[in-house]
MDTraj code that builds the backbone (N, CA, C; nanometers):
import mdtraj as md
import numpy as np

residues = "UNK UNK UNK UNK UNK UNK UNK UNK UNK UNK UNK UNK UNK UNK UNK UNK UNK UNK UNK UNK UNK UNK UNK UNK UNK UNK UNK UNK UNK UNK UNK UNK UNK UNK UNK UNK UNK UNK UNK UNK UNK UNK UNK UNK UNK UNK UNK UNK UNK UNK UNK UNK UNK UNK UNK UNK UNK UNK UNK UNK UNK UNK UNK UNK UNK UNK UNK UNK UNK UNK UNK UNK UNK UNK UNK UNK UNK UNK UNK UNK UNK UNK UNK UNK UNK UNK UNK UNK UNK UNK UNK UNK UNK UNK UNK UNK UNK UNK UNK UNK UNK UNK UNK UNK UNK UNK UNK UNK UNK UNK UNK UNK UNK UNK UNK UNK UNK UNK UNK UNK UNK UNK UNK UNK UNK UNK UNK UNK UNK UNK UNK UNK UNK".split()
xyz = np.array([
    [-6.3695, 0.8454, 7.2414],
    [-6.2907, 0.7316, 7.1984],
    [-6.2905, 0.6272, 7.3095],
    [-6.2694, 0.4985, 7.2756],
    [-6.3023, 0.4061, 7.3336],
    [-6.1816, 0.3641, 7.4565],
    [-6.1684, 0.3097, 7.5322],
    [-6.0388, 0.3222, 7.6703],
    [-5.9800, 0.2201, 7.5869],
    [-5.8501, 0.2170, 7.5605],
    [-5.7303, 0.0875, 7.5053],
    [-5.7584, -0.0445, 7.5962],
    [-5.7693, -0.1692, 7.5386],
    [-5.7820, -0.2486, 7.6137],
    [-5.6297, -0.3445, 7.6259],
    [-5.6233, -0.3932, 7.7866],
    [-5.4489, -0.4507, 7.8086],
    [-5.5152, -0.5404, 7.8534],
    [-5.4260, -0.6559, 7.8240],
    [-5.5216, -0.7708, 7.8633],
    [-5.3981, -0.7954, 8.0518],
    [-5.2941, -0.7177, 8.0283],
    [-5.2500, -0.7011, 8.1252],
    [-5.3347, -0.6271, 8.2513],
    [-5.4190, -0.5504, 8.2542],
    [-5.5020, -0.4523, 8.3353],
    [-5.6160, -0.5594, 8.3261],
    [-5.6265, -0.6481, 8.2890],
    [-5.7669, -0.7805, 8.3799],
    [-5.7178, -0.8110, 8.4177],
    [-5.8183, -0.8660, 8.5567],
    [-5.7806, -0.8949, 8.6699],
    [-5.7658, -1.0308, 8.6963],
    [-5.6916, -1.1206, 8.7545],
    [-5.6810, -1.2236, 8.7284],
    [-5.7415, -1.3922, 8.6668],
    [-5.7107, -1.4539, 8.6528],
    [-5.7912, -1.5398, 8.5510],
    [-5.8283, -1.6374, 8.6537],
    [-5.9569, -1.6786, 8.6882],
    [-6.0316, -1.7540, 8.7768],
    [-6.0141, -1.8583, 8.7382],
    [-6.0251, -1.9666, 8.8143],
    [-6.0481, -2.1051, 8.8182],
    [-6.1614, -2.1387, 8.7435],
    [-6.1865, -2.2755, 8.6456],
    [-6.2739, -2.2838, 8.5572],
    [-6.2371, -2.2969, 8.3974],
    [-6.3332, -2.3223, 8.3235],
    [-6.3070, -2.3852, 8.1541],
    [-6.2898, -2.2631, 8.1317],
    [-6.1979, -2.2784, 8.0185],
    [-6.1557, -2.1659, 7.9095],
    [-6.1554, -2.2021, 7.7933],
    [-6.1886, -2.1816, 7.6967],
    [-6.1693, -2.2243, 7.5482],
    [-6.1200, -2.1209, 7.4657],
    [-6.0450, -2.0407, 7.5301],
    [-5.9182, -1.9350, 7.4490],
    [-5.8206, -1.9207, 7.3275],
    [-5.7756, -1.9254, 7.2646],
    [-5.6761, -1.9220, 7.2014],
    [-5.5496, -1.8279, 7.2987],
    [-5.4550, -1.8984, 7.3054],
    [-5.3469, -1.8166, 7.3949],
    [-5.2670, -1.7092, 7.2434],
    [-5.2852, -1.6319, 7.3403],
    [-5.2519, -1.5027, 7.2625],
    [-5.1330, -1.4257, 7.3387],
    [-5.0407, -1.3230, 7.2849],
    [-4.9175, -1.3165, 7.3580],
    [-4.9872, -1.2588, 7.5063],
    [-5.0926, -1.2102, 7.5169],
    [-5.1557, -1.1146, 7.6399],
    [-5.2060, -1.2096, 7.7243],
    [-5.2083, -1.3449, 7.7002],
    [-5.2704, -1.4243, 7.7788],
    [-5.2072, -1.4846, 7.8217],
    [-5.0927, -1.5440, 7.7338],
    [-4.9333, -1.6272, 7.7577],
    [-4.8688, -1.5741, 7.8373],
    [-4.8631, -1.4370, 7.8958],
    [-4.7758, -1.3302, 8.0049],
    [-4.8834, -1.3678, 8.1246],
    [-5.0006, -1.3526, 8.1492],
    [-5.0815, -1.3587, 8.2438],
    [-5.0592, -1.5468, 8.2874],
    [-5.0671, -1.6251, 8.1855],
    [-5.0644, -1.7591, 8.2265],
    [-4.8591, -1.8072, 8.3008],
    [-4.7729, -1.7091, 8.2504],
    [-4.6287, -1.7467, 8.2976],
    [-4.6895, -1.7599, 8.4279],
    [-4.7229, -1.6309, 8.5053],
    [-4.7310, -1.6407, 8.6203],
    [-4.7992, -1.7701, 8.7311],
    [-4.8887, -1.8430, 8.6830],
    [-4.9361, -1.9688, 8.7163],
    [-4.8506, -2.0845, 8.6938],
    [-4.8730, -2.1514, 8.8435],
    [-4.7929, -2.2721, 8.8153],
    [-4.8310, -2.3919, 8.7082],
    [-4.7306, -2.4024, 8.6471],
    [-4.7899, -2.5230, 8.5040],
    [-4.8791, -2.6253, 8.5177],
    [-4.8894, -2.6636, 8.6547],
    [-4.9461, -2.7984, 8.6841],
    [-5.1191, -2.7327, 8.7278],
    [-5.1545, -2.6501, 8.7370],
    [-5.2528, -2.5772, 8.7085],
    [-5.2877, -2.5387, 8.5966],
    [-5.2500, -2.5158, 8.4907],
    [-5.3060, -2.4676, 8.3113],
    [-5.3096, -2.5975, 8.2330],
    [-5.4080, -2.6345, 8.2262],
    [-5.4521, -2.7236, 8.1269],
    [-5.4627, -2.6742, 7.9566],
    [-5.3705, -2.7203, 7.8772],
    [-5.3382, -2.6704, 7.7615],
    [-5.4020, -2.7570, 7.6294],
    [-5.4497, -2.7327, 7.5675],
    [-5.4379, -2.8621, 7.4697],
    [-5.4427, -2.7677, 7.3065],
    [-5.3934, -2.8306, 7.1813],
    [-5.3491, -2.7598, 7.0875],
    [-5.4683, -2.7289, 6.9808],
    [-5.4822, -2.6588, 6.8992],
    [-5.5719, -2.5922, 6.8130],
    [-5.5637, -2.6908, 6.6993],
    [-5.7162, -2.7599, 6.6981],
    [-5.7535, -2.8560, 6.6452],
    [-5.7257, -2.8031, 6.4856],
    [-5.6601, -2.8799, 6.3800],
    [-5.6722, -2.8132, 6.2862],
    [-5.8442, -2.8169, 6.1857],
    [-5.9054, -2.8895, 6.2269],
    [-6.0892, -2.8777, 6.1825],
    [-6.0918, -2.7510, 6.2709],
    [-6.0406, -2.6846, 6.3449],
    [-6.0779, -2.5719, 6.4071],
    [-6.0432, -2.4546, 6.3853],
    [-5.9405, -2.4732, 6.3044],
    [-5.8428, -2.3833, 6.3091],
    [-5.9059, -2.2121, 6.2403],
    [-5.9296, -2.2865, 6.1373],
    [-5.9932, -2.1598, 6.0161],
    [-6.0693, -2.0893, 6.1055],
    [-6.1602, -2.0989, 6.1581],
    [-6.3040, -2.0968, 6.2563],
    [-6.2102, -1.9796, 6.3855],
    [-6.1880, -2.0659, 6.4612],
    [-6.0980, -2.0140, 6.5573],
    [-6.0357, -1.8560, 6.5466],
    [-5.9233, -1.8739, 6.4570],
    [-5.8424, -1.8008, 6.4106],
    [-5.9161, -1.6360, 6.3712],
    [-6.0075, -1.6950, 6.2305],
    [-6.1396, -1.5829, 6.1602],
    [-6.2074, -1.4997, 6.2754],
    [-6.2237, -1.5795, 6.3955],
    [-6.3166, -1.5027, 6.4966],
    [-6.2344, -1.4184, 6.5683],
    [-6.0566, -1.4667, 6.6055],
    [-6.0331, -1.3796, 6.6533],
    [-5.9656, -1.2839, 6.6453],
    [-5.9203, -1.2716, 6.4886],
    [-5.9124, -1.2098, 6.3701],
    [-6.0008, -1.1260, 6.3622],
    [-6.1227, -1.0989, 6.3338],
    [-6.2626, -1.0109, 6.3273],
    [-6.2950, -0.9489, 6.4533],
    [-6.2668, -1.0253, 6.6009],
    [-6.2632, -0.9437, 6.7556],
    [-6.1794, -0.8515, 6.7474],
    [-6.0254, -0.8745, 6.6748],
    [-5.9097, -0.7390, 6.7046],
    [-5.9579, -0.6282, 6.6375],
    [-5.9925, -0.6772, 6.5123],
    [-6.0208, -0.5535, 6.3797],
    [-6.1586, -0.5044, 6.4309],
    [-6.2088, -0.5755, 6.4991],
    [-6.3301, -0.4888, 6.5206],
    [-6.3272, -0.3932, 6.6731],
    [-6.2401, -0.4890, 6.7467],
    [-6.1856, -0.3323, 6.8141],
    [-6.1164, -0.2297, 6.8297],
    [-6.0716, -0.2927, 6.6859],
    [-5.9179, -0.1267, 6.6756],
    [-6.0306, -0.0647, 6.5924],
    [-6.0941, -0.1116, 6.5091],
    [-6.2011, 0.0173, 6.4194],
    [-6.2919, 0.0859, 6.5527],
    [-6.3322, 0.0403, 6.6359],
    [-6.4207, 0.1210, 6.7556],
    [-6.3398, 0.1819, 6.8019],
    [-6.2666, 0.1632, 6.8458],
    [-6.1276, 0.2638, 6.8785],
    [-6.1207, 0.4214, 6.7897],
    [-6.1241, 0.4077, 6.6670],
    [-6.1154, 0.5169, 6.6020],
    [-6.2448, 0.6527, 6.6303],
    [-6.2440, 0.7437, 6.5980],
    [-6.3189, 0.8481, 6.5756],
    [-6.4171, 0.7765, 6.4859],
    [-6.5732, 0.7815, 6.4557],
    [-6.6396, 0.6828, 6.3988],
    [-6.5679, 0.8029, 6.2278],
    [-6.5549, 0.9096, 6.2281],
    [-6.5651, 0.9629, 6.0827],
    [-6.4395, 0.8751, 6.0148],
    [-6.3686, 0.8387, 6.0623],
    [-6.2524, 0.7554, 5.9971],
    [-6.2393, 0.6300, 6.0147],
    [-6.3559, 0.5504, 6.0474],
    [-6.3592, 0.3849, 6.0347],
    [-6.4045, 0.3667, 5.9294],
    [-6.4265, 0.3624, 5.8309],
    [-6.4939, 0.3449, 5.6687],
    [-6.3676, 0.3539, 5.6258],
    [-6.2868, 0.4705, 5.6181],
    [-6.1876, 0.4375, 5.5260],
    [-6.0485, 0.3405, 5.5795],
    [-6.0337, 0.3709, 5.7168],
    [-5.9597, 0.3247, 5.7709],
    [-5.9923, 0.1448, 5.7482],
    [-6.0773, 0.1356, 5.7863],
    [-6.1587, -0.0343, 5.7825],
    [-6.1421, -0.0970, 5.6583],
    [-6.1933, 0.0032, 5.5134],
    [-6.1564, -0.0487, 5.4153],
    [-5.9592, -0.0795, 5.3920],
    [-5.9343, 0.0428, 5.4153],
    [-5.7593, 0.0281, 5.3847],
    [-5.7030, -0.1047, 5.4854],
    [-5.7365, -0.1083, 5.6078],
    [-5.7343, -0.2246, 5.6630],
    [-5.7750, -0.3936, 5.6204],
    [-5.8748, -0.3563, 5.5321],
    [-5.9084, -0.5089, 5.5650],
    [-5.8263, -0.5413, 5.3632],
    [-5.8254, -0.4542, 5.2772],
    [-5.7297, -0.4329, 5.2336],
    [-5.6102, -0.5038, 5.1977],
    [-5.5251, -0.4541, 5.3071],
    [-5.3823, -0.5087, 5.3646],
    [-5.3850, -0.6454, 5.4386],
    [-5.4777, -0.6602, 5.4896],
    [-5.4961, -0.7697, 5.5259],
    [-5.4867, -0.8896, 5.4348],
    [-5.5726, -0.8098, 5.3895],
    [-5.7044, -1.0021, 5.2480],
    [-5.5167, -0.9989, 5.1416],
    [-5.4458, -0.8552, 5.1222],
    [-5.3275, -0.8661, 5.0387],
    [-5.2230, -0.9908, 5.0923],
    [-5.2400, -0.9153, 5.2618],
    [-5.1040, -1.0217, 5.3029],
    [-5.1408, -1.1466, 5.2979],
    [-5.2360, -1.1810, 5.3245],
    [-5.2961, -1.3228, 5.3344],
    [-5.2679, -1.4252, 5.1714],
    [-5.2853, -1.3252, 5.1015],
    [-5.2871, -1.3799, 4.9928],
    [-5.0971, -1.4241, 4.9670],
    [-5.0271, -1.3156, 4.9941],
    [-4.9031, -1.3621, 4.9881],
    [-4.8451, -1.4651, 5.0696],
    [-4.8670, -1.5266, 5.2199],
    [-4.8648, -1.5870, 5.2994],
    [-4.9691, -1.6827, 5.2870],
    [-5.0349, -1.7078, 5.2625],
    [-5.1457, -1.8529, 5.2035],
    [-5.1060, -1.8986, 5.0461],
    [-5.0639, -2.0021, 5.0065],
    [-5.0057, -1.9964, 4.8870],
    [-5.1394, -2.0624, 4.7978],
    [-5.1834, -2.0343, 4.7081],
    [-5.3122, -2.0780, 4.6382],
    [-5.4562, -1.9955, 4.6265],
    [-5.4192, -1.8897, 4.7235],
    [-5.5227, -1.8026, 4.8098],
    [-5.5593, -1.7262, 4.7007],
    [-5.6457, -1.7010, 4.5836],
    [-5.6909, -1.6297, 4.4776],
    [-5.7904, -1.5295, 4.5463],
    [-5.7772, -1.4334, 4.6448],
    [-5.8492, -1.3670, 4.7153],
    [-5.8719, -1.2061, 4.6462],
    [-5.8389, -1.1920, 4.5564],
    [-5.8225, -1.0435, 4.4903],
    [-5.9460, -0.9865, 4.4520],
    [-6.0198, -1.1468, 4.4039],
    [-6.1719, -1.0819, 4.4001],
    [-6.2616, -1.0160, 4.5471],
    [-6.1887, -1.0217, 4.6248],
    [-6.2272, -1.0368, 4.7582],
    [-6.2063, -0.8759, 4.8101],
    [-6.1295, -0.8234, 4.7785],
    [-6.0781, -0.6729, 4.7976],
    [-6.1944, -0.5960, 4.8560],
    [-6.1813, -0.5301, 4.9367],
    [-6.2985, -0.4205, 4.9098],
    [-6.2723, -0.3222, 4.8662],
    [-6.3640, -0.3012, 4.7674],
    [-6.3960, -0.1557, 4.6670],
    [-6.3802, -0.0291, 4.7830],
    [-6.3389, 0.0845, 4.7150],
    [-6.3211, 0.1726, 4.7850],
    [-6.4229, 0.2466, 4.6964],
    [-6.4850, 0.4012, 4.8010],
    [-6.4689, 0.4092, 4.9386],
    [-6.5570, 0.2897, 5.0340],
    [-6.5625, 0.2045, 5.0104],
    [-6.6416, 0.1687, 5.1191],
    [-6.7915, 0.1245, 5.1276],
    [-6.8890, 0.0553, 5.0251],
    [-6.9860, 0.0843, 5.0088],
    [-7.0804, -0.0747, 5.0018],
    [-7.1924, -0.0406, 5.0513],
    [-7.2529, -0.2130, 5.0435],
    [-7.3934, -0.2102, 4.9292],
    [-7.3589, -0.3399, 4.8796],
    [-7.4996, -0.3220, 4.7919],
    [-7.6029, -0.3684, 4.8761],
    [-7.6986, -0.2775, 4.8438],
    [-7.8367, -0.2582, 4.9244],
    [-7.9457, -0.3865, 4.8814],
    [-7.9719, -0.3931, 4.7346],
    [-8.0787, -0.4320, 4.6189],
    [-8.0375, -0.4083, 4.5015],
    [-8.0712, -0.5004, 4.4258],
    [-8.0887, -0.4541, 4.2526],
    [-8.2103, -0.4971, 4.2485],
    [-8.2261, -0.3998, 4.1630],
    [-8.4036, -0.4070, 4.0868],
    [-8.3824, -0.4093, 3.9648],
    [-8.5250, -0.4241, 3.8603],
    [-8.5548, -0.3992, 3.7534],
    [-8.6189, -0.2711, 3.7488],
    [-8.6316, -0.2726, 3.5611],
    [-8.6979, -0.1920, 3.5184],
    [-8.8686, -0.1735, 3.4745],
    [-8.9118, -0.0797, 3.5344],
    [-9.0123, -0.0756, 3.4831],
    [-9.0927, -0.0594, 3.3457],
    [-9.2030, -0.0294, 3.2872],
    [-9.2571, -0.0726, 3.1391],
    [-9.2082, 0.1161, 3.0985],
    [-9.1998, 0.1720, 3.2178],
    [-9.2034, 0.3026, 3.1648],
    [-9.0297, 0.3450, 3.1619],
    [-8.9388, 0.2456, 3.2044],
    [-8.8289, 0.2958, 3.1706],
    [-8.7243, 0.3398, 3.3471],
    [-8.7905, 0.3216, 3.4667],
    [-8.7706, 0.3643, 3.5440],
    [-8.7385, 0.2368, 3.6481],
    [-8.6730, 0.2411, 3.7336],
    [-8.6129, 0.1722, 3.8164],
    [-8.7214, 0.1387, 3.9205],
    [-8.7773, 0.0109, 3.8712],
    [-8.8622, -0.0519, 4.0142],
    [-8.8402, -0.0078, 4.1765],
    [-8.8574, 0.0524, 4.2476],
    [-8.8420, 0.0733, 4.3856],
    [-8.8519, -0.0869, 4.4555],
    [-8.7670, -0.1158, 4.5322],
    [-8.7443, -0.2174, 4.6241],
    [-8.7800, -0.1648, 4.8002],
    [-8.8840, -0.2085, 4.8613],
    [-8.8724, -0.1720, 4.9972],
    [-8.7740, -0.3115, 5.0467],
    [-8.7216, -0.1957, 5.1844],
    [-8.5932, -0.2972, 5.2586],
    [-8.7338, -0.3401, 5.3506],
    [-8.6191, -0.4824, 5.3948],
    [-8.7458, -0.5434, 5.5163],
    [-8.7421, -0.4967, 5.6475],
    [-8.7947, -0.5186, 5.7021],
    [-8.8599, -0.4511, 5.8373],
    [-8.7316, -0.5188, 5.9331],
    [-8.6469, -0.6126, 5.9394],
    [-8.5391, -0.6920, 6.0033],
    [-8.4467, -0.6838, 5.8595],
    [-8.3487, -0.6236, 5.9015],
    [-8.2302, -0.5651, 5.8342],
    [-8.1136, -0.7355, 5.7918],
    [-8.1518, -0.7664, 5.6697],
    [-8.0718, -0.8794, 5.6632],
    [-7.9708, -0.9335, 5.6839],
    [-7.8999, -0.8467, 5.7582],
    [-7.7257, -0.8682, 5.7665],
    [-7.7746, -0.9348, 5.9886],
    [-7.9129, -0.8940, 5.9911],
    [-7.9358, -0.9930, 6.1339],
    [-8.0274, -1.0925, 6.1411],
    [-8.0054, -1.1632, 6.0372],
    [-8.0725, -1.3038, 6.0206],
    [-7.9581, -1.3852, 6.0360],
])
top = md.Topology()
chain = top.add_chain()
for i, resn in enumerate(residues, 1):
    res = top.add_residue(resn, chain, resSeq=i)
    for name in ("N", "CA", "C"):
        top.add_atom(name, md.element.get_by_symbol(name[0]), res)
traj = md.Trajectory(xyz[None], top)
């Protein structure tokens, strides 16, 4: 299993650009600096969605590595789940239900046709796995 990460246990924050989102783990590390040193400026709302989604997908993707890998499939699904639910209650207009993921857990690969004899065309996958294009 993977070591818990504290954003308290990094080591201090160097001089230099940051393009962060302050997060409560970063907001405790920044008290300690004098104000006239932290250059702040607010989360553009053209940015926001963008921003937010990425670091939204960094947490969830390190609490699922965190797990034992035999229980990230279901765990991940029940997670993302609860998530796409709350969102929908807290975003007002948010028609996200089509969005759910199917349980247990499963991705479509290909659909094919049929052949003259009744049988399911074989599809070869490509040699570069499309989900890294």
């Amino acid at each position: 299993m993977a070591q818990k990460r504290s954003s308290s246990a990094l080591e201090p924050l160097e001089p230099g650009l940051y393009e962060l989102l302050i997060t409560a783990g970063l907001q405790d590390r920044l008290n300690g600096l004098d104000d006239r040193l932290v250059i702040r400026e607010g989360l553009h709302r053209a940015e926001a969605a963008d921003r937010i989604a990425l670091h939204l997908g960094l947490q969830i993707k390190r609490a699922l590595a965190d797990l034992p890998e035999s229980e990230r499939v279901e765990a991940g699904v029940s997670v993302a789940r609860a998530l796409l639910e709350r969102l929908e209650e807290i975003v007002r207009g948010a028609d996200i239900s089509s969005e759910l993921l199917a349980e247990p857990g499963q991705l479509l690969r290909a659909l094919t046709t049929f052949r003259p004899d009744g049988t399911a065309r074989p599809i070869d996958g490509p040699l570069i796995p499309l989900d890294a294009l």
